[in-house]
N, C-alpha and C positions, 0 to 999 in steps of 0.2 A: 600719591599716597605715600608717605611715611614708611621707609623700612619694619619689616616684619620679620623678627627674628625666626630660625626654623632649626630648632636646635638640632646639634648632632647631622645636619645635610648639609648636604651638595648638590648645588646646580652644576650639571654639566654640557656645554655648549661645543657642539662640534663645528666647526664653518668650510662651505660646502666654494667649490667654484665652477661654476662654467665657461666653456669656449669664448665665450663671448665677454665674460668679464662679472656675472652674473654672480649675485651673490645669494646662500641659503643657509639657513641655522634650523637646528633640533632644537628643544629645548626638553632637554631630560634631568629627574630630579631624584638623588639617592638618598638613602636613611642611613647612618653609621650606625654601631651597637653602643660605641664609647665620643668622648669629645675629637675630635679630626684632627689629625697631625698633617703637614706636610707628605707623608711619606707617605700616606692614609690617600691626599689625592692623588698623587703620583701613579699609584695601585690604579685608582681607578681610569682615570686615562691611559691607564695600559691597556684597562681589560677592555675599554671602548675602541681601543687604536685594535688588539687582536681580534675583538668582533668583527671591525670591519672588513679585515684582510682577510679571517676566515670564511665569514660569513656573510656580510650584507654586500658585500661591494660583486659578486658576480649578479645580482639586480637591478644594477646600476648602469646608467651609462656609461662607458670607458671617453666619455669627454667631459665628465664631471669628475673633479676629485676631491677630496678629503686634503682640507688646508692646513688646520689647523683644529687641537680640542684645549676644551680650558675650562677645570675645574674652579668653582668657587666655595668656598664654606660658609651657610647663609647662617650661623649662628649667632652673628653678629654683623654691624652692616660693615666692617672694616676688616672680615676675614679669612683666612691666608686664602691663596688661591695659587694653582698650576697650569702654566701654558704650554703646550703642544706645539711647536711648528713644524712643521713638515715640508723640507724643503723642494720645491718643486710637486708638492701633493700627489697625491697616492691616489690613483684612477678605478676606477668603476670596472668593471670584467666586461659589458654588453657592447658589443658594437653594434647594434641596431640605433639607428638614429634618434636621436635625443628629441622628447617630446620637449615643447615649452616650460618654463621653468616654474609656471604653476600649476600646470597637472600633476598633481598627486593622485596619493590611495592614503584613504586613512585607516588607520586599526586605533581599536579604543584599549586603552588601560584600565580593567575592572578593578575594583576591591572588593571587598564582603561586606559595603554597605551601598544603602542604594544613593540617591540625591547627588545632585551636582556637583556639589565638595568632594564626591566620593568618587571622583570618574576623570579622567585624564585624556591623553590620544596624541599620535608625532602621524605626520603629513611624509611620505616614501619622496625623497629629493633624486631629482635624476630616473627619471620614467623611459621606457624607449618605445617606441613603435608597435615594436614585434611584440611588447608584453599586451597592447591593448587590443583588443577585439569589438569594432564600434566604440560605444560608451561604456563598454565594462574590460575590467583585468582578464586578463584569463585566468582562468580556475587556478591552472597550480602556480601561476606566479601569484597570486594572493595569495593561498596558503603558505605557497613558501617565504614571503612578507611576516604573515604574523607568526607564522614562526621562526623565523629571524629574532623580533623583537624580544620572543619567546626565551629564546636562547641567549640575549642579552640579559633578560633579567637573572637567568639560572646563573651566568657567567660573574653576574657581580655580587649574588650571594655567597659563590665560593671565595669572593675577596671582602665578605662580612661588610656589604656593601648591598641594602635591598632596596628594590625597584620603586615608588612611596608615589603618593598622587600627595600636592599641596595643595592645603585651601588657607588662602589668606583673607577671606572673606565672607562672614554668615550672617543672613536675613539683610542682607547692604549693607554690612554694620564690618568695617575691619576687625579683624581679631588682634589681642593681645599678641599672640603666638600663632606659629601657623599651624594648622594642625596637619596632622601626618599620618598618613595609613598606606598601608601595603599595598603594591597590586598583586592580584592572584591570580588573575585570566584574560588574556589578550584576544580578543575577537572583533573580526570582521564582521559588517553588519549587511555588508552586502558587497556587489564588487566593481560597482559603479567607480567611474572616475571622480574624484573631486577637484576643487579648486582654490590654489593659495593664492590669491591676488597681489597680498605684497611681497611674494617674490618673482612680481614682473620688476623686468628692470626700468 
């Protein structure tokens, strides 16, 4: 498919590594107020590098780390973009044993409208043992998952940077532009394990 312009956004891509060499990506999408400068992404791979260290990485396994983030500007297909490296990556807080690299937990990214276009969701990278119980999360490590993300979206509206679900696609038909809408409510639909197959290695 043909580039699809998303005005005023940013794709933001974190890359994830495991012990073993495994590789895993987020794929999260912001909305700016104004057209996006450099310095505009810089902000927000900050605010994604502070989430992690304050917030998401004691969910994590401490043998999984945070590599690398790397913002892009989808406003055009040739523009600017910010990369992150991390030398030696920045590890997980959990030392419970590291599940498989495609057990996830998903939480869904709501907006205030209903339909497919209007709905989003990131896959929790780096799981451990002690957070599963059978086939489901336990309780307060999925609460405390979607509120994580929770807290990412607050984080990146103080940097005039909002959380946005992209639909590049209505009725099979690509769009001109992509459309863009907020998210407003992160929820868990249940606390079942899920499964990301291509991040087997």
């Amino acid at each position: 498919m043909a580039f699809i312009p998303a005005q005023y956004c940013a794709k933001l891509v974190p890359l994830f590594e495991y012990a073993n060499g495994n590789q895993a990506v987020n794929v999260l999408t912001f909305n700016h107020a104004e057209a996006v400068f450099a310095s505009d992404l810089e902000l927000l791979t900050d605010v994604y590098q502070a989430w992690w260290d304050d917030t998401a990485a004691p969910f994590v396994a401490n043998t999984v780390k945070l590599m690398s983030i790397t913002a892009t500007d989808l406003t055009n297909a040739d523009g600017l973009q910010h990369v992150v490296a991390i030398p030696g990556g920045s590890p997980g807080g959990n030392t419970g044993a590291v599940m498989p690299a495609n057990v996830t937990f998903t939480t869904t990214f709501k907006t205030a409208f209903s339909g497919r276009s209007f709905r989003g969701r990131a896959y929790w990278i780096g799981l451990c043992e002690n957070q599963v119980v059978g086939d489901l999360l336990d309780a307060t490590q999925a609460e405390n998952i979607r509120d994580a993300w929770e807290t990412l979206g607050a984080g990146a509206l103080e940097s005039q940077w909002t959380h946005s679900v992209l639909s590049y696609v209505a009725a099979g038909v690509p769009r001109v532009t992509a459309e863009i809408t907020q998210v407003t409510t992160y929820v868990n639909y249940d606390r079942r394990v899920d499964t990301q197959r291509r991040r087997l290695a």
